[in-house]
N, C-alpha and C positions, 0 to 999 in steps of 0.2 A: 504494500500500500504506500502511496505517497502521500503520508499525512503534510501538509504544506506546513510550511513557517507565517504567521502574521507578517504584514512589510514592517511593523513596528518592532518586534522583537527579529529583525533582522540586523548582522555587523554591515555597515556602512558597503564594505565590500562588496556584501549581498546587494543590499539596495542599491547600488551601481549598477551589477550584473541588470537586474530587474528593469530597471531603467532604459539597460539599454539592450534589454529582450522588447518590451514595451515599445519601444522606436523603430527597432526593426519590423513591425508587425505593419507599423502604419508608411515603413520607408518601401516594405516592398507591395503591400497590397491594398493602399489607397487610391483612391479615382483618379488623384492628382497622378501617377504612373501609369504609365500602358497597359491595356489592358487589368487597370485595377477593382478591382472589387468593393474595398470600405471606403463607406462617407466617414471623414474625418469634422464634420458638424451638422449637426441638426437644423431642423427647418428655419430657427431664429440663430442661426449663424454661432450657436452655441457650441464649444469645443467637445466633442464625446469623449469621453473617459473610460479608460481601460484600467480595472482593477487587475494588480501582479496575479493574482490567484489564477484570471482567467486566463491570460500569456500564459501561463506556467502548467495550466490544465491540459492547452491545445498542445503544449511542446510534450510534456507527458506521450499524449494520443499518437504524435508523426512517430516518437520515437521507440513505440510496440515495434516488436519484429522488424526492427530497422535495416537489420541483416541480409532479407531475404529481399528478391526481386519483384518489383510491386506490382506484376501479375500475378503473384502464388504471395503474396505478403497477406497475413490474418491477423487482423491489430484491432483488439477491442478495449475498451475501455466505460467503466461505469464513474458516471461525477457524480455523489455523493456527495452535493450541494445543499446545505438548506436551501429552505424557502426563500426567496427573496435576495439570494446571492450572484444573480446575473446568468444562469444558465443558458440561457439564449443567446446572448450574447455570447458567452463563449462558446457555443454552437456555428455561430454567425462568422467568428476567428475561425472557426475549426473548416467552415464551409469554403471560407478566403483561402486557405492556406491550401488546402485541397485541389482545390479549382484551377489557381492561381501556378503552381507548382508546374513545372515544364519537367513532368515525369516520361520516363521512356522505357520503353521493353523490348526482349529481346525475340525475333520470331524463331520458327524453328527452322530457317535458313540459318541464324545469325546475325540478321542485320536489326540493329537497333531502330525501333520506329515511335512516334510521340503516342503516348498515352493520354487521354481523355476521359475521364470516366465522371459521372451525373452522379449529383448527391440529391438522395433521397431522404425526406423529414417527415416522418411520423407523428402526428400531435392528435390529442385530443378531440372532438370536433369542437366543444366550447370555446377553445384557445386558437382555431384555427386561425381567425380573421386577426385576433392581439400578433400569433405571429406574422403571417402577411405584414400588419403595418411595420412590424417590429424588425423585421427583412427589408420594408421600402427603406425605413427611418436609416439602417446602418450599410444599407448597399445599392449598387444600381444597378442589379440586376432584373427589375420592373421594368426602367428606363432602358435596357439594351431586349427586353425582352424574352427574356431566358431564365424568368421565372414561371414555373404552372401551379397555378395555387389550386387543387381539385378537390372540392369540396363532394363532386358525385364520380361515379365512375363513367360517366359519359364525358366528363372534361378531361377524361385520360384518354384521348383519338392518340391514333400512331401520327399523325404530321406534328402536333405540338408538344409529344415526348422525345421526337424526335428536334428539334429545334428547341428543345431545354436544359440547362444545362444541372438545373436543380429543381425539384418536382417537392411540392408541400401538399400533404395530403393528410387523411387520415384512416384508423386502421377499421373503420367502418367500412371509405372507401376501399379498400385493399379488399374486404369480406365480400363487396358484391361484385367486383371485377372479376374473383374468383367466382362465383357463379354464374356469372354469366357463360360460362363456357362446361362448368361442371356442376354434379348434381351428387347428393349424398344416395347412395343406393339403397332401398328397404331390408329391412335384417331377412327377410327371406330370398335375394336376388342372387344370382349367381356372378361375382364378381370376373374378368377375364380369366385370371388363374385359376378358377374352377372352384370355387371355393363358397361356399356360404357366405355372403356379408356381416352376420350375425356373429362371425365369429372372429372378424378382425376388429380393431382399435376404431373407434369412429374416426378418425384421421388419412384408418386406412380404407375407407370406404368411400372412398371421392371419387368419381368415374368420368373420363371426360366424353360429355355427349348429353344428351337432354334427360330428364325427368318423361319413364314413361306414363303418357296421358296425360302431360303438359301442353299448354298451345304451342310452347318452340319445339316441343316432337311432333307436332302435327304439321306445322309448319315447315321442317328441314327433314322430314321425314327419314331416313338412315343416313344422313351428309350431318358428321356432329359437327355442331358448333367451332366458327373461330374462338382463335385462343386470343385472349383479353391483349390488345396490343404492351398493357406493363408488364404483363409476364410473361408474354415473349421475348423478350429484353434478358429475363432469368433463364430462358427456357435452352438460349445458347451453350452450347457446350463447349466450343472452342472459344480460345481468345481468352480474352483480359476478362475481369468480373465489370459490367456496365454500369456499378456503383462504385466509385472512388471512395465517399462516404454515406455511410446509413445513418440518423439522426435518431434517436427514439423516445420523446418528451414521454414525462410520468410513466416509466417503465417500471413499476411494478404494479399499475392497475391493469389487470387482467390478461398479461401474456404469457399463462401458462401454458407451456410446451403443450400440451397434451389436448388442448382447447382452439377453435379454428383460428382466435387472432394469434396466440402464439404462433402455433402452428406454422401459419404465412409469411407472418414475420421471420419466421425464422429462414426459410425459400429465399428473403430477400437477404439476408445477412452472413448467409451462404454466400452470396454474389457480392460481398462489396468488399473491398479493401479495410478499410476502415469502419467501425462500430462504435460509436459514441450514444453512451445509454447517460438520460437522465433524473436522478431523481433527491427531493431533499428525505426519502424515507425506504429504503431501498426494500423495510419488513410491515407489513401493516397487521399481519395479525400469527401469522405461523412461519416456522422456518423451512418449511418447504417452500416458502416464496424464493429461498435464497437459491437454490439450484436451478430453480425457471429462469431467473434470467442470467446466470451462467448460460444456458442449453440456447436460451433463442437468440441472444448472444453468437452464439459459436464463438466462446469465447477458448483462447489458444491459451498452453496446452491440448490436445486432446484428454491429457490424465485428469485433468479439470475437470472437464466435461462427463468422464465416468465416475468421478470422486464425488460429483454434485449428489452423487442420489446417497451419500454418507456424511450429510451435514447432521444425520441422527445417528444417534448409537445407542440400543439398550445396557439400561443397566438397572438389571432389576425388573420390576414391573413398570416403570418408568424409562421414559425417551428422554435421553439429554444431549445438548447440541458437542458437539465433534471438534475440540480445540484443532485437529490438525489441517483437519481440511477449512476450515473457517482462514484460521493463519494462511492455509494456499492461496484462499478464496481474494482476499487482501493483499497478499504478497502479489498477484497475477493484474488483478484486475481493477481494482479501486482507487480513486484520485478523491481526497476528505478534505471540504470545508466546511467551517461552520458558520455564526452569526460575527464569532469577534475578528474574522478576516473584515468586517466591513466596517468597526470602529463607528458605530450604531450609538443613539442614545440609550440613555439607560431607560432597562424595562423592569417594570415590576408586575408578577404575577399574584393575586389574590384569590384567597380561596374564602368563600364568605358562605360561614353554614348558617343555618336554619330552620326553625321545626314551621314545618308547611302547615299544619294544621288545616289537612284535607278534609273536605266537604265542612266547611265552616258554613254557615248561615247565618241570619241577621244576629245581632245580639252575640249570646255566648255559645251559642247550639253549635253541636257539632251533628250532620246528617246522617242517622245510625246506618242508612240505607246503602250511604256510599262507602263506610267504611265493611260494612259487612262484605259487600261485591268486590271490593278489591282483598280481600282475607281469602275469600272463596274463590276466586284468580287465582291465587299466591297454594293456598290449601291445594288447589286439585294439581297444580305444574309439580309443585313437589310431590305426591305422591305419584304424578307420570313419570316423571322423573326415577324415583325409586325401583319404579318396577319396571325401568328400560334396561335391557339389558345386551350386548354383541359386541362384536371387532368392529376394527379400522373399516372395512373393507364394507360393512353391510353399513356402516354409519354413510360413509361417501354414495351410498347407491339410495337416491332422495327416496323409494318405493319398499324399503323395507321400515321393517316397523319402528327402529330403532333410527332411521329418520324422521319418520312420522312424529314418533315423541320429540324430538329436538324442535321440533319446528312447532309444535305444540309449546314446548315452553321457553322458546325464543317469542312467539308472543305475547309468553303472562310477563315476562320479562318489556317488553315495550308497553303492553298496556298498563304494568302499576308505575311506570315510567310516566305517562297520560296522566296520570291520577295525581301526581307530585303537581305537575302543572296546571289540571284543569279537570273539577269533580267531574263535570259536563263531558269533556274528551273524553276521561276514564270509565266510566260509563256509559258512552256508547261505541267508543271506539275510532280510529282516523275514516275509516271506510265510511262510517254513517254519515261523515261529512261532506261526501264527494256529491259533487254536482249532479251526478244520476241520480244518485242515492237522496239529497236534499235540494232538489234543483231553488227551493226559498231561502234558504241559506238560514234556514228557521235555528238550527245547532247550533251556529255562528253567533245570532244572536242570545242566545240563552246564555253562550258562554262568556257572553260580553257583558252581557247586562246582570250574568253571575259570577265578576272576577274571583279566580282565588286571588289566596294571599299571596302567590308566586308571583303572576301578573301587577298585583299593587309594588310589590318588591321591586319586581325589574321598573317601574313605571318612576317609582322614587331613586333608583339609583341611575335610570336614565334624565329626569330630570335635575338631580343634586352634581349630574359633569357637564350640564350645559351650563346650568346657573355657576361655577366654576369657569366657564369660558372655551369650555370643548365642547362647541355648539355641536360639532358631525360625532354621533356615535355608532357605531358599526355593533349588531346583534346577531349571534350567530345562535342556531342551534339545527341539529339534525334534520329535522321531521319540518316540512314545507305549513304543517296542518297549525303547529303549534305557533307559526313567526305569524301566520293568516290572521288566530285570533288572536295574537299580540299587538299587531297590526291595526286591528280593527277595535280595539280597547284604546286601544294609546288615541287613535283618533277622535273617539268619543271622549277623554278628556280632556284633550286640545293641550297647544303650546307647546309640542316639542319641534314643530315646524313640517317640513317636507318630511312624506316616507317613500322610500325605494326597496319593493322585495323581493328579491331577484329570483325566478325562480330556474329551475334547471330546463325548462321549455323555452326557452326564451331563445331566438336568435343570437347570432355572435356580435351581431353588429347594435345589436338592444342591451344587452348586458354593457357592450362596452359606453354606450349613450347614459344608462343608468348611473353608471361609475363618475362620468366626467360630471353628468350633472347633479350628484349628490357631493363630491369633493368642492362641486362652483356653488352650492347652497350659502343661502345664510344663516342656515340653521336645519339640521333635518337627523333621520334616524335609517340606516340601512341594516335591514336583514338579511339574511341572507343562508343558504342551508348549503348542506355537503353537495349536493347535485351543482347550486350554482357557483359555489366556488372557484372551481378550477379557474386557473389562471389570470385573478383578477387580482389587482394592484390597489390597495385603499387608502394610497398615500401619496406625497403630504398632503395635510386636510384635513386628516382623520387619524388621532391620537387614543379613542377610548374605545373598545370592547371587550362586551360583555358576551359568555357562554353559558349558553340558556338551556331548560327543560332537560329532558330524557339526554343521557352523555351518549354519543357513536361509542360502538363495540370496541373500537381502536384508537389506539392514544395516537395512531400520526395522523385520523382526520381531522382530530382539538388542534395538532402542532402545522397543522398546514393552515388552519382556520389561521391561527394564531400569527402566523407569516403574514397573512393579508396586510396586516398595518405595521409590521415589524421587517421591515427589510431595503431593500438600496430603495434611497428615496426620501427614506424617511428622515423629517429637521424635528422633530419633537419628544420630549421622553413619553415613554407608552406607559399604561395601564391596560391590565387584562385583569379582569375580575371576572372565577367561575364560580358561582352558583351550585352547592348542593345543600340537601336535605339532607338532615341529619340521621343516619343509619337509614338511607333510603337504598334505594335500588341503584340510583346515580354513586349514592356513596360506596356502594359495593363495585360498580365499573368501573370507580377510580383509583379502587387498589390492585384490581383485574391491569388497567391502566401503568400501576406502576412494574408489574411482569414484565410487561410488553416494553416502558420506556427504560426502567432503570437497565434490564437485563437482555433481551431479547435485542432490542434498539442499536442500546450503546455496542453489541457485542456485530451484529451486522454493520452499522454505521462506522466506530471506529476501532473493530476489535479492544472492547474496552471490556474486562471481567471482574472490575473492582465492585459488582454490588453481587458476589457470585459467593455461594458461602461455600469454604473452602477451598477445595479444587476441583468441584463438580463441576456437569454441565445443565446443573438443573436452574431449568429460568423460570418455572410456574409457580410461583410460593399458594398464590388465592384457589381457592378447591372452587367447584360450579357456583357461579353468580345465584341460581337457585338455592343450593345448598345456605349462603350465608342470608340471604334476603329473610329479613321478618313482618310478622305484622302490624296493620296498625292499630293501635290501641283508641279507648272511644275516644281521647281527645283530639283525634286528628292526628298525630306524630306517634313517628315509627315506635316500637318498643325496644328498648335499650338494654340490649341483653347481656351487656356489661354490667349495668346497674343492677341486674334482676339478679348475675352470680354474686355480686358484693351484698346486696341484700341479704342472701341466701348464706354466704357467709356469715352476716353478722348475726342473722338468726338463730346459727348456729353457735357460735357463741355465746350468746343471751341465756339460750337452755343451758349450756355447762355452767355459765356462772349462776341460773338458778338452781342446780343441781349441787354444787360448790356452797351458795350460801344457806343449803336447807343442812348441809353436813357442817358445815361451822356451826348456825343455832344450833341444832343434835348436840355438839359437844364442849357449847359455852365460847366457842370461839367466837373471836372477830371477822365479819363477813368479809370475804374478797370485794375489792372495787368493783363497783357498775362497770360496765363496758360505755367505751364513748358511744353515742347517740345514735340511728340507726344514719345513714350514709343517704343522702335524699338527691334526687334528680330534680334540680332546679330548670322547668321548661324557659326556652326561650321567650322572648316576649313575641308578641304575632307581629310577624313579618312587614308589614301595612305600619306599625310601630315601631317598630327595631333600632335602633341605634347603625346609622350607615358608617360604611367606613369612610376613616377622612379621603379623601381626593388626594391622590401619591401625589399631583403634580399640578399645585395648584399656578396658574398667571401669575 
């Protein structure tokens, strides 16, 4: 791994070198040079800035398999960037350098002849259009026309991949270009090698030629289908690979090997020179993620590639992560930055707990109704829970039973999640909300006009940072259902200004409109949930958010949330303030939460195993989120079953020392001391009243 150096904590030396890697970048592949590639300023004639880290990432990338002839050269590379550390941009260097570079090969005459090869970019489809501008803004390849931004697979015609020199697409379009031309054959088909379909890999059951009793078998009747002009490109067997570089934004949402975008992805990573993966989270929930993108990679070594599938080892009845191959894993592949390469203001994170005191009603009542239905949620998940029982193997196959139950109490699990935030949600659930389902938006209102104390909470800490002078505040939480009727609370009690709530349907060019115009407010509130996320920028502008309702299952959707307003860009010290109930269900995911960030995280991200007890490789400390979750008692708030064993303790002491003092009277003795007094669980005050924390950073 190339853990990089800060340029602060670098000898003068260093920072010389740096200096003058940085220079060269812009001496050899800025516009002002022939045939250059980077704008060296922005539209307001503004100087673009190159952070060291990123220079030092792309020099990293050239210099994989530098040995070998850059027709047979396999040079991959994963950045292990946070959020918010310029990824793109060093993508953007990576594509210069690439492009730019008067590489040559050798034929099998012998005669050296110029190399050329087209870089391909992978993104998101949310992020597409951010990158499009994010390409025009640092190069002029729009203006020479040899960019193809393809949003469908019909913008991939063979004349304009042929006159591109860098193709920006996404791995959606990659999925239907590949069908257009192939079809998955049914489990009873007879594949060409004679074989049952039913009995190879779903990857391996791709057929080129039409779906029988489709309109394009009717249509082309026994003449299959042309092959998609971008994977014809792949399809070549001789020659150079027709990608110099492959780009792969947020590589590790969903390209596992064995799944169709993996799968594809990998075809084309096969064919290029260069591999540059990016992500600021490389694990989001298991360590099987970490061999997928080894594999779709085709990351070199080969021994890599078969070691990926021993990043676990038993020991015991328990699976724990694989120091040797991890250390490979990093030693081959990895390039680590983090937030203090960017010399950021200070941030402070708050954790602000509180007893929710669910199904509150006017006065002091608390709703017996609501707290019963969320006990009897909680009640029947644990005991599905109890009586699931199999392997690995039948758990992964969604139609056994022991999928069935998970999926069962992956819901009790979001719905008393619902209930923390809003008796109304919890109670009838996100679904009953949907527009089919309530086309009057009748739920919407009930839950409006019946806040919990969660929504009065977020309402007074969203207003106590504007009246501070951080009029923009950015709210995130998971669930689209839950930002709707905060949304729609906050409006009916006016004064916090404009709302923007982004949701994950939204065009690329509307999310990016929403962003500029809530950062130009003079005052307003963006929400925003995990779908809309991806690749949005909330800075500068916007110094204060908050993380709301039900927590995501994994702590790098909170640390990506959290990048929004924490990364290049930003001129102002941040606050983040997250929100839990106290022994809630939230409060149990964020010790789930620390598995994932202390141990799992640090150990992918920087081979770090200092929160590792011992010398294991065990990273799960928290048992099933079901297993710890309790109920709620009639006051509304969880029950504190820490409290109920120190009770239990004290009670039990109480009986010895009356046991104790009835044997002293019996024999004239002096009684033993009372026991101190029993141990009481002081509730918090309601939330709507609470005492807010001071403002980290006030004007």
């Amino acid at each position: 791994m190339v853990d990089q150096k800060p340029f602060r904590e670098m000898s003068e030396s260093e920072k010389e070198e740096v200096r003058a890697q940085i220079q060269f970048y812009w001496n050899r592949y800025s516009v002002l040079k022939k045939g250059g590639i980077l704008k060296q300023f922005d539209a307001n004639k503004r100087q673009h800035m190159l952070y060291p880290h990123q220079v030092l990432a792309v020099n990293h990338l050239l210099s994989q398999d530098f040995g070998t002839p850059i027709d047979q050269r396999n040079a991959s590379l994963l950045l292990i960037h946070e959020v918010g550390t310029g990824k793109t941009i060093s993508s953007i260097l990576a594509m210069a350098a690439c492009l730019k570079t008067p590489w040559k090969f050798k034929q099998p005459n012998g005669l050296e002849v110029p190399y050329k090869g087209k870089a391909l970019i992978i993104v998101p489809k949310a992020v597409l259009e951010v990158w499009a501008e994010t390409i025009d803004a640092w190069s002029n390849l729009k203006e020479r026309n040899i960019l193809l931004k393809a949003e469908t697979q019909k913008d991939l015609t063979h004349d304009k991949i042929q006159t591109a020199a860098v193709i920006l697409t996404t791995p959606d379009t990659l999925v239907a270009a590949w069908k257009t031309f192939m079809y998955l054959a049914g489990p009873d088909e007879v594949m060409p090698d004679g074989r049952l379909a039913r009995t190879k890999h779903e990857m391996d059951r791709w057929v080129h030629g039409s779906k029988p009793g489709s309109k394009q078998a009717e249509l082309l009747g026994d003449v299959k289908p042309p092959v998609h002009p971008l994977y014809a490109l792949i399809n070549k067997g001789a020659g150079p690979p027709p990608f110099v570089l492959t780009v792969v934004d947020e590589a590790h949402e969903g390209y596992k090997p064995t799944k169709q975008k993996g799968h594809l992805l990998r075809m084309f990573t096969r064919r290029s020179v260069y591999k540059l993966a990016l992500t600021g989270t490389p694990v989001s929930a298991k360590p099987e993620e970490i061999p997928g993108l080894v594999t779709v990679l085709n990351a070199m070594p080969l021994a890599l590639q078969k070691k990926a599938h021993y990043f676990l080892v038993n020991q015991g009845q328990t699976q724990v992560l694989n120091r040797d191959t991890i250390n490979e894993f990093h030693a081959q592949l990895v390039d680590r930055v983090d937030a203090k390469f960017l010399d950021l203001p200070e941030r402070k994170i708050l954790t602000l707990e509180f007893d929710p005191y669910v199904g509150k009603l006017e006065g002091a009542k608390i709703d017996p109704e609501v707290i019963a239905r969320h006990n009897q949620i909680l009640t029947e998940a644990q005991a599905e829970h109890a009586r699931s029982t199999g392997t690995r193997d039948e758990l992964a196959s969604g139609d056994s039973e022991l999928g069935k139950a998970q999926r069962k109490c992956f819901t009790a699990v979001i719905r008393m999640g619902q209930f923390e935030f809003s008796s109304i949600l919890g109670m009838n659930g996100a679904k009953a909300f949907d527009r089919d389902q309530d086309p009057s938006g009748s739920l919407y209102e009930e839950a409006v006009s019946k806040p919990s104390q969660t929504m009065r909470l977020i309402a007074r800490l969203i207003r106590s940072r504007q009246d501070a002078c951080h009029v923009r505040v950015a709210v995130f939480c998971e669930k689209l259902t839950e930002l709707e009727i905060l949304k729609r609370f906050l409006e009916r009690e006016g004064g916090f200004g404009e709302f923007f709530l982004l949701e994950g349907s939204l065009s690329a060019k509307r999310r990016n409109e929403y962003v500029h115009q809530f950062l130009g407010c003079a005052k307003g509130v963006f929400l925003f949930s995990k779908a809309g996320s991806v690749g949005i920028t909330l800075c500068p502008g916007c110094e204060v958010l908050l993380s709301v309702g039900p927590l995501p299952w994994n702590s790098t959707t909170i640390d990506q949330a959290f990048g929004r307003v924490y990364r290049i860009g930003q001129t102002k010290k941040v606050e983040i303030i997250q929100l839990v109930a106290r022994n809630s269900v939230t409060a149990v995911k964020l010790s789930l939460h620390d598995d994932k960030r202390l141990r799992l995280a640090k150990v992918a991200a920087d081979n770090n195993w200092e929160n590792f007890k011992d010398e294991g490789g065990q990273w799960r400390f928290t048992d099933t989120i079901l297993k710890e979750c309790v109920p709620l008692a009639h006051t509304g708030n969880y029950v504190d079953v820490n409290a109920i064993a120190r009770m239990t303790l004290w009670q039990e002491k109480y009986r010895q020392w009356e046991v104790s003092k009835e044997q002293a009277d019996a024999n004239g003795l002096a009684p033993p001391p009372r026991p101190d007094p029993p141990p009481t669980v002081q509730a918090l005050p309601l939330p709507a009243q609470m005492p807010l924390p001071v403002v980290s950073f006030p004007c």
